[in-house]
KEPA-757254 format. One record per residue (C-alpha): residue number from 1; residue in one letter; chain; x, y, z. Coordinates in steps of 0.25 Angstrom, whole numbers, padded with zeros to 4 digits. Each point is the difference from the previous one (the first is absolute). Layout:
BEGIN
SITE,k,r,c,u,v,w
SITE,NUM,A,A,X,Y,Z
...
! end
This chain:
BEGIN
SITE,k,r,c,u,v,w
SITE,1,X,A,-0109,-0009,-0019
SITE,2,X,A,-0002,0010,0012
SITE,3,X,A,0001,-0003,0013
SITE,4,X,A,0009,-0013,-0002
SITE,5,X,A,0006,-0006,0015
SITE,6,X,A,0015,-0004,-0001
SITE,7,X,A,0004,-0012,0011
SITE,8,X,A,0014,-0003,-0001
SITE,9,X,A,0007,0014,0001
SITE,10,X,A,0013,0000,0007
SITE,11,X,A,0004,0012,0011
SITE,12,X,A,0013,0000,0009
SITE,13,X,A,0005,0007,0012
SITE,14,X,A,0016,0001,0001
SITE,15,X,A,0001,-0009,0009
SITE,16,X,A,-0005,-0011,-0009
SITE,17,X,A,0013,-0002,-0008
SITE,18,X,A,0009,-0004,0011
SITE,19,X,A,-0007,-0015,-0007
SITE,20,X,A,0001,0002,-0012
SITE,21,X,A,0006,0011,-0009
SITE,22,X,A,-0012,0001,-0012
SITE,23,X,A,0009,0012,-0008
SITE,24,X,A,0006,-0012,-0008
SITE,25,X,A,-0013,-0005,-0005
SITE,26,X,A,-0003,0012,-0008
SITE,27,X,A,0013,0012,-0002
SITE,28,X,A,-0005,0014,-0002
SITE,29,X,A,-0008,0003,-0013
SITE,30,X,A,-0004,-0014,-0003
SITE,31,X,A,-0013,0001,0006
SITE,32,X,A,-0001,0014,0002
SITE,33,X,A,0007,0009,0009
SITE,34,X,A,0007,-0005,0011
SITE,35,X,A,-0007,-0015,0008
SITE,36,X,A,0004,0003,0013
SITE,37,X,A,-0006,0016,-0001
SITE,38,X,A,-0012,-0006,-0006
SITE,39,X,A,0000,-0012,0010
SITE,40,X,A,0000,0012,0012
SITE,41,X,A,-0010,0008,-0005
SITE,42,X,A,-0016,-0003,0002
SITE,43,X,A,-0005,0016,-0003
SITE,44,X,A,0006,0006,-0013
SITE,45,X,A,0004,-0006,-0011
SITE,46,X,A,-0006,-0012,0003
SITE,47,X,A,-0014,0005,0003
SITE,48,X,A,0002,0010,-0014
SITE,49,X,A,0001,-0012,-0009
SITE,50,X,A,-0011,-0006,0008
SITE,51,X,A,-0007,0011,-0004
SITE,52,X,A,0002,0001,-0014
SITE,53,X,A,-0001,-0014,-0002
SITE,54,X,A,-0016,-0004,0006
SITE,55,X,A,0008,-0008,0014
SITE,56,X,A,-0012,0005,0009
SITE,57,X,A,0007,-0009,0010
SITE,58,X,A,0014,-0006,0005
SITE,59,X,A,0002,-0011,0011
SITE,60,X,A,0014,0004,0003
SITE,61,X,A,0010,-0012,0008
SITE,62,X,A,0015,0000,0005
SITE,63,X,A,0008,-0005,-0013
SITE,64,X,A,0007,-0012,0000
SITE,65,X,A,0006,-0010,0008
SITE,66,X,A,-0004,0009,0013
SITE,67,X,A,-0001,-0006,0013
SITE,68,X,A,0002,-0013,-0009
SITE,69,X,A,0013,0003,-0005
SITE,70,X,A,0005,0002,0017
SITE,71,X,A,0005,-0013,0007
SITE,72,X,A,-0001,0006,0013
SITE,73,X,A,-0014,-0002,0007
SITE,74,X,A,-0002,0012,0008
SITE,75,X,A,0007,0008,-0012
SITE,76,X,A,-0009,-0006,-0010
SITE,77,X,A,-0012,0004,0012
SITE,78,X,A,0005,0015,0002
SITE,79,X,A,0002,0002,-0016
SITE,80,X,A,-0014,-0005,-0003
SITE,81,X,A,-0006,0008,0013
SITE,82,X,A,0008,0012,-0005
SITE,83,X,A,-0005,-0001,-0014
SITE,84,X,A,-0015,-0002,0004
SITE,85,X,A,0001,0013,0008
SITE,86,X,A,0006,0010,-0009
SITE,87,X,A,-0009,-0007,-0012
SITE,88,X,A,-0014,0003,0009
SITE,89,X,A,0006,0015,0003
SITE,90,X,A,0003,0000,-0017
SITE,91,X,A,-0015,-0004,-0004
SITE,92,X,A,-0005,0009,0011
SITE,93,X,A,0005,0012,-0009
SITE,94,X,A,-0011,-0005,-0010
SITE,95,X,A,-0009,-0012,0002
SITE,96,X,A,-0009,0002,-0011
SITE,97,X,A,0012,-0004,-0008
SITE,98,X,A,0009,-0009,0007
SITE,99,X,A,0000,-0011,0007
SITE,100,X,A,0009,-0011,0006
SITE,101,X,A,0006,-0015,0002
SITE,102,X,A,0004,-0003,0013
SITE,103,X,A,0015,-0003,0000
SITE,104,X,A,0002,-0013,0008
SITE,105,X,A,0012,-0010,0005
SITE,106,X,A,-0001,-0016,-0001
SITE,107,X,A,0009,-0004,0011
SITE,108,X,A,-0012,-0001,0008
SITE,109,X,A,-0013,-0003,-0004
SITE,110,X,A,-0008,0004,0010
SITE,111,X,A,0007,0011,0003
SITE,112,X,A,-0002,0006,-0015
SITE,113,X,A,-0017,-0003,0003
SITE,114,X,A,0000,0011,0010
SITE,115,X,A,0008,0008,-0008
SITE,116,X,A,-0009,-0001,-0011
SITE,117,X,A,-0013,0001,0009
SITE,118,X,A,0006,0013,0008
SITE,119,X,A,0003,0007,-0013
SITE,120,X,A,-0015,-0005,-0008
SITE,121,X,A,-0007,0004,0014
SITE,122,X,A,0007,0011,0007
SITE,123,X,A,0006,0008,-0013
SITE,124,X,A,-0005,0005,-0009
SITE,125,X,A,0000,-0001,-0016
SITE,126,X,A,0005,-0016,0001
SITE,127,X,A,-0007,-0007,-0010
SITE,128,X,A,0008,-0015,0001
SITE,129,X,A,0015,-0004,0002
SITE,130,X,A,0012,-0003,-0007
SITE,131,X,A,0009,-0010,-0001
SITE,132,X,A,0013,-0001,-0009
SITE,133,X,A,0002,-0016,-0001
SITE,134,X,A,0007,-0007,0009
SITE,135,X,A,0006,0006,0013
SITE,136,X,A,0015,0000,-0001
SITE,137,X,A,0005,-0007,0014
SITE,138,X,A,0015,-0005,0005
SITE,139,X,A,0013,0005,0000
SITE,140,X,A,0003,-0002,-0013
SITE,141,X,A,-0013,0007,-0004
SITE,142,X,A,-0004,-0015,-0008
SITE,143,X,A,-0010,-0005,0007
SITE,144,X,A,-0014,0003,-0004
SITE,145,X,A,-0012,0000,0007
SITE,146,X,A,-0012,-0003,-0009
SITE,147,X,A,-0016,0003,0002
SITE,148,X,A,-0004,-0014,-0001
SITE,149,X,A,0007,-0005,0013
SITE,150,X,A,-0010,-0004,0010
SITE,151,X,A,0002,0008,0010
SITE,152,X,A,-0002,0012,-0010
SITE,153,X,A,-0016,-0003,0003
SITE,154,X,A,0000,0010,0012
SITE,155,X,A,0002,0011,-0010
SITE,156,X,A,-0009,-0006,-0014
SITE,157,X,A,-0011,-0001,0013
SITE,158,X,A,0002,0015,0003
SITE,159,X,A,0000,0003,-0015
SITE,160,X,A,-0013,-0007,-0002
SITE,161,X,A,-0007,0005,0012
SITE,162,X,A,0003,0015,-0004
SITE,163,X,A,-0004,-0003,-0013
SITE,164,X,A,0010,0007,-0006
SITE,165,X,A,0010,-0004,-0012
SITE,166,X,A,0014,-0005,-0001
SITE,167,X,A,0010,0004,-0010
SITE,168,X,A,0011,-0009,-0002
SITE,169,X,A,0011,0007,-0008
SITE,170,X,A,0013,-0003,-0004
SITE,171,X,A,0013,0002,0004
SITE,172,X,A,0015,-0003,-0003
SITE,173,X,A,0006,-0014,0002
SITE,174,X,A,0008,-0004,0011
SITE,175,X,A,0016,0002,-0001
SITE,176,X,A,0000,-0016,-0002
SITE,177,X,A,-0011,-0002,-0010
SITE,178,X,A,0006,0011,-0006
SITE,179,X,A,0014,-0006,-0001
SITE,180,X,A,-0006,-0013,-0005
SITE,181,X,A,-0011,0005,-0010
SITE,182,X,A,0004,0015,-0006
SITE,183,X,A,0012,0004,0004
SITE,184,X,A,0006,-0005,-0015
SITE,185,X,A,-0016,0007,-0005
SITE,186,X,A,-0003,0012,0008
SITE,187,X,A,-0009,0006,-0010
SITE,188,X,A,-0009,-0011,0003
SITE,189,X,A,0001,0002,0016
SITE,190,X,A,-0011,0009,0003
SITE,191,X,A,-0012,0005,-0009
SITE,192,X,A,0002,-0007,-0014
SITE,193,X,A,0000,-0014,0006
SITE,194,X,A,0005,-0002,0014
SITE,195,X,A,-0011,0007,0009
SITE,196,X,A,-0012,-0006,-0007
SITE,197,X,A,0006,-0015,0001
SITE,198,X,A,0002,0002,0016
SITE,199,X,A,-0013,0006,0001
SITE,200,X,A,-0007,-0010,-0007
SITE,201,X,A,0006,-0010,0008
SITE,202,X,A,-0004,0006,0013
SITE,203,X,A,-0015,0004,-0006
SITE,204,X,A,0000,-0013,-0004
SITE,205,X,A,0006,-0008,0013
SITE,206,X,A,-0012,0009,0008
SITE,207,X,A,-0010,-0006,-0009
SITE,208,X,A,0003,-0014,0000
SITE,209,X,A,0004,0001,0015
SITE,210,X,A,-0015,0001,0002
SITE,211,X,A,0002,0012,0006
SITE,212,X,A,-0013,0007,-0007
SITE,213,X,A,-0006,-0012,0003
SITE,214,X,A,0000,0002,0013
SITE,215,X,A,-0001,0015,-0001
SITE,216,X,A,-0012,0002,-0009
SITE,217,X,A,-0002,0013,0000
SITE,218,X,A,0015,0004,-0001
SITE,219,X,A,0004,0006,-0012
SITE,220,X,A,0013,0001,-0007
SITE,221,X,A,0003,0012,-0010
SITE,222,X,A,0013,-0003,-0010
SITE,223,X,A,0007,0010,-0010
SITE,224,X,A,0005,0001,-0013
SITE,225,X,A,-0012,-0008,-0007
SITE,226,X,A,0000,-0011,0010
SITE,227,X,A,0016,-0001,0000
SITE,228,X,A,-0002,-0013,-0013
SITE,229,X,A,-0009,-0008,0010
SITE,230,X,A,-0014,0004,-0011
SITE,231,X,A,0008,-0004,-0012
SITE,232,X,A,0005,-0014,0006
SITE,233,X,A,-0014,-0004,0007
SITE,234,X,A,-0004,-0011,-0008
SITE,235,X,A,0016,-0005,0001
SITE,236,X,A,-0003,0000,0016
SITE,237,X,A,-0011,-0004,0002
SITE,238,X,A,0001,-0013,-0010
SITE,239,X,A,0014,-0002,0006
SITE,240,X,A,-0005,0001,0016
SITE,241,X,A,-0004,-0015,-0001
SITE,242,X,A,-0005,-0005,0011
SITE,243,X,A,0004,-0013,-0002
SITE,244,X,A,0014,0001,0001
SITE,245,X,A,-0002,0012,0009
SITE,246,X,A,-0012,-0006,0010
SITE,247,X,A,0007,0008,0013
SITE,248,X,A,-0002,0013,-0007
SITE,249,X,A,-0009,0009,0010
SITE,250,X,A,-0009,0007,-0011
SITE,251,X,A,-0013,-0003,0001
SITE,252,X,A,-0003,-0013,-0009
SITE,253,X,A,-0012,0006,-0009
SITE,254,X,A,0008,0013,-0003
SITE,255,X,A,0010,0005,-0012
SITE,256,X,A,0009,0011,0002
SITE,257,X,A,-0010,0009,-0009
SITE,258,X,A,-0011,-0002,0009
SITE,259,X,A,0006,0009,0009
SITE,260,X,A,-0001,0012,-0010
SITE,261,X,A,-0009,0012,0002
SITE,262,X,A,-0003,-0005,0014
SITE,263,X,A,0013,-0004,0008
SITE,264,X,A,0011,0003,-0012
SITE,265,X,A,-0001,0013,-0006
SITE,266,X,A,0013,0007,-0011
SITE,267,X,A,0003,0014,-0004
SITE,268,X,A,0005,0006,-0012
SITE,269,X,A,0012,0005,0007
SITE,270,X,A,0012,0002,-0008
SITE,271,X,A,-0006,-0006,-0013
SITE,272,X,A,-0007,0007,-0010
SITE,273,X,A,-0002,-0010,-0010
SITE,274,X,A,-0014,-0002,-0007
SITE,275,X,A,0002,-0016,-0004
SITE,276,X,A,0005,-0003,0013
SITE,277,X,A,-0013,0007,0008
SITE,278,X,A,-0010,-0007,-0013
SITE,279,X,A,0006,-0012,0006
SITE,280,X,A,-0001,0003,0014
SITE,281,X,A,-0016,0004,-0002
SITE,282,X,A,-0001,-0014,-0008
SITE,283,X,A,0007,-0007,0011
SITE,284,X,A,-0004,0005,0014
SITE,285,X,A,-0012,0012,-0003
SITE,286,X,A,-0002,0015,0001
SITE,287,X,A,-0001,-0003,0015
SITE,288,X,A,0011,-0005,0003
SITE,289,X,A,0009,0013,-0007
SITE,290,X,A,0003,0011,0006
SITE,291,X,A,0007,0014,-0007
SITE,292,X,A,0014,0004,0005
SITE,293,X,A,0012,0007,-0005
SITE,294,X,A,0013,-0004,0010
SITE,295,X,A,0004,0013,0001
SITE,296,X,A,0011,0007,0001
SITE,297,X,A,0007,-0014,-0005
SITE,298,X,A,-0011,0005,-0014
SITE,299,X,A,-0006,0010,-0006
SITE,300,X,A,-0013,0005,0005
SITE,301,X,A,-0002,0006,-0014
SITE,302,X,A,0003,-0013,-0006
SITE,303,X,A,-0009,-0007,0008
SITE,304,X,A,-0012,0009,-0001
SITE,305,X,A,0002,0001,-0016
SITE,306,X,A,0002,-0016,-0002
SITE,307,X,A,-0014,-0002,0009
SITE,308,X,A,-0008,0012,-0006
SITE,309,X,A,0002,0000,-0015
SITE,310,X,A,0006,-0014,-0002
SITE,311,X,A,-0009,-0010,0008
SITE,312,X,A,-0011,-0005,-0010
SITE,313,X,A,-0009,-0005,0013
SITE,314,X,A,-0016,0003,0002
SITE,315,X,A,-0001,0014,0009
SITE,316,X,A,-0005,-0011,0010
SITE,317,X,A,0012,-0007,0001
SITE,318,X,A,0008,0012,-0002
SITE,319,X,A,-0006,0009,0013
SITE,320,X,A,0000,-0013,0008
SITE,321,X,A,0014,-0003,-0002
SITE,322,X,A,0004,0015,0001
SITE,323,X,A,-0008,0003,0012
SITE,324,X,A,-0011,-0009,0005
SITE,325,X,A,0008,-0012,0003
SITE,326,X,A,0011,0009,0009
SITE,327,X,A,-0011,0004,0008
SITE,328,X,A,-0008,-0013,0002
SITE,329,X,A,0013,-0009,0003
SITE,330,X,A,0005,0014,0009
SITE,331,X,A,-0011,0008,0006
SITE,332,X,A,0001,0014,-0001
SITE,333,X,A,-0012,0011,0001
SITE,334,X,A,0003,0003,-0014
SITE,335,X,A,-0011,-0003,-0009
SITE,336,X,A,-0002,-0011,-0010
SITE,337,X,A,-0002,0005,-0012
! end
């Protein structure tokens, strides 16, 4: 397919690895050259492969954990400011082609709002934000602040009020969890199984918090085919028994699947699996999905091949959750297709 729009696309500037060093993630030649080469670069090799591979469109954000992984306020502030501004200057070089999440740190909620509304209506090529989980606070770096706490309203008010998406993303644990949980499994800490559980738990605190509820026109965007959540959505929604749970904020008349394709929307991210998206068509609908590849962490190749030769879907289906549905749920003057 031509003209496909990629949503979770990870970009770095230097500066960005003073929280967290990715070159362990991926060592030179498993993906494909060298991750923090590729992570730097927005116009060469990237934009060939894109090229090549039918990408009309990437919405480039700061890689993981960002201003998220910095426990420091201001810090976390400056990094997020400093990102923004060299990101705008990067998709100002070609705007048919690129365009961007809005880095933001959690410390303070209101003070992430106006970040995100300076950057969606005084810079140009912002298309939503991003968020990597929870915000890492404390000396210790252990505590974590999530989006579900009340005060987290002054910025889910500014994110409905633009009308722009959210993207929660995942990031590594914290040094404690990490002790308790992965130290003795470290090839389950990050993307076979540690980042989708956190996620989930997070998307899944939002949700329940009545956060969407309150915020109906907010919308949520999550990676790597829903991070488990389509797959268990008879599990939670049968185990959120209001009965034993009556304080739970939710809205009484809803399920968790309600949500999706209106408030709740995956993307393909880092998953190229044919059953597991048939599933995720089953359970949620074309409306909710949206095509992605997570580079440099995958292969654009890969993606594009898995997507165009390998998905068995109506062209209907297949152009709206390449293309349409990116555009709908993030305005952009390209054109549906």
């Amino acid at each position: 397919m031509l003209g496909k729009i990629a949503l979770e696309e990870a970009w770095a500037i230097p500066e960005n690895f003073k929280a967290y060093d990715v070159s362990s993630l991926a060592p030179k030649g498993v993906i494909g050259g060298d991750l923090i080469a590729n992570l730097l670069d927005v116009h060469g090799t990237r934009l060939e492969q894109m090229d090549e591979n039918g990408v009309e469109m990437m919405v480039l954000s700061l890689s993981s954990p960002g201003p998220q992984g910095v426990t420091d306020a201001r810090e976390a502030e400056a990094l997020a400011s400093l990102a923004n501004e060299r990101l705008e200057s990067e998709v100002g070089r070609n705007p048919t082609r690129f365009a961007a999440l809005a880095s933001l740190s959690l410390h303070d909620p209101a003070q992430a709002g106006r970040e995100l509304r300076r950057c969606i209506t005084e810079r140009k090529g912002f298309v939503g934000a991003i968020v990597n989980d929870f915000q890492s606070a404390g000396p210790d770096r252990n505590t974590m602040l999530f989006l579900d706490r009340p005060e987290c309203d002054a910025f889910w008010r500014v994110a409905e009020e633009l009308d722009v998406p959210v993207y929660v993303h995942p990031r590594e644990a914290t040094p404690l969890i990490y002790e308790q949980m992965w130290k003795d499994r470290p090839w389950l800490a990050f993307s076979a199984l540690g980042y989708a559980h956190r996620v989930g738990m997070h998307v899944l605190g939002i949700v329940t918090a009545g956060v969407l509820d309150r915020f109906p026109g907010l919308k949520i965007v999550i990676g790597h085919m829903g991070e488990h959540i389509p797959y268990d959505l008879y599990r939670i929604d049968h185990k959120l028994n209001r009965a034993r749970f009556p304080q739970m904020p939710m809205a009484k008349d809803k399920l968790v699947r309600d949500y999706f394709g209106t408030q709740l929307f995956i993307t393909t991210s880092g998953h190229f699996s044919t059953p597991a998206l048939l599933c995720a068509l089953q359970e949620i609908g074309a409306g909710a999905i949206m095509f992605s590849i997570d580079y440099p962490f995958e292969s654009i190749p890969n993606g594009c091949v898995w997507f165009d030769d390998h998905v068995p879907i109506n062209g209907r289906d297949l152009v709206d959750i390449g293309r349409n549905n990116a555009l709908r749920e993030a305005p952009h003057p390209l054109q549906y297709k």
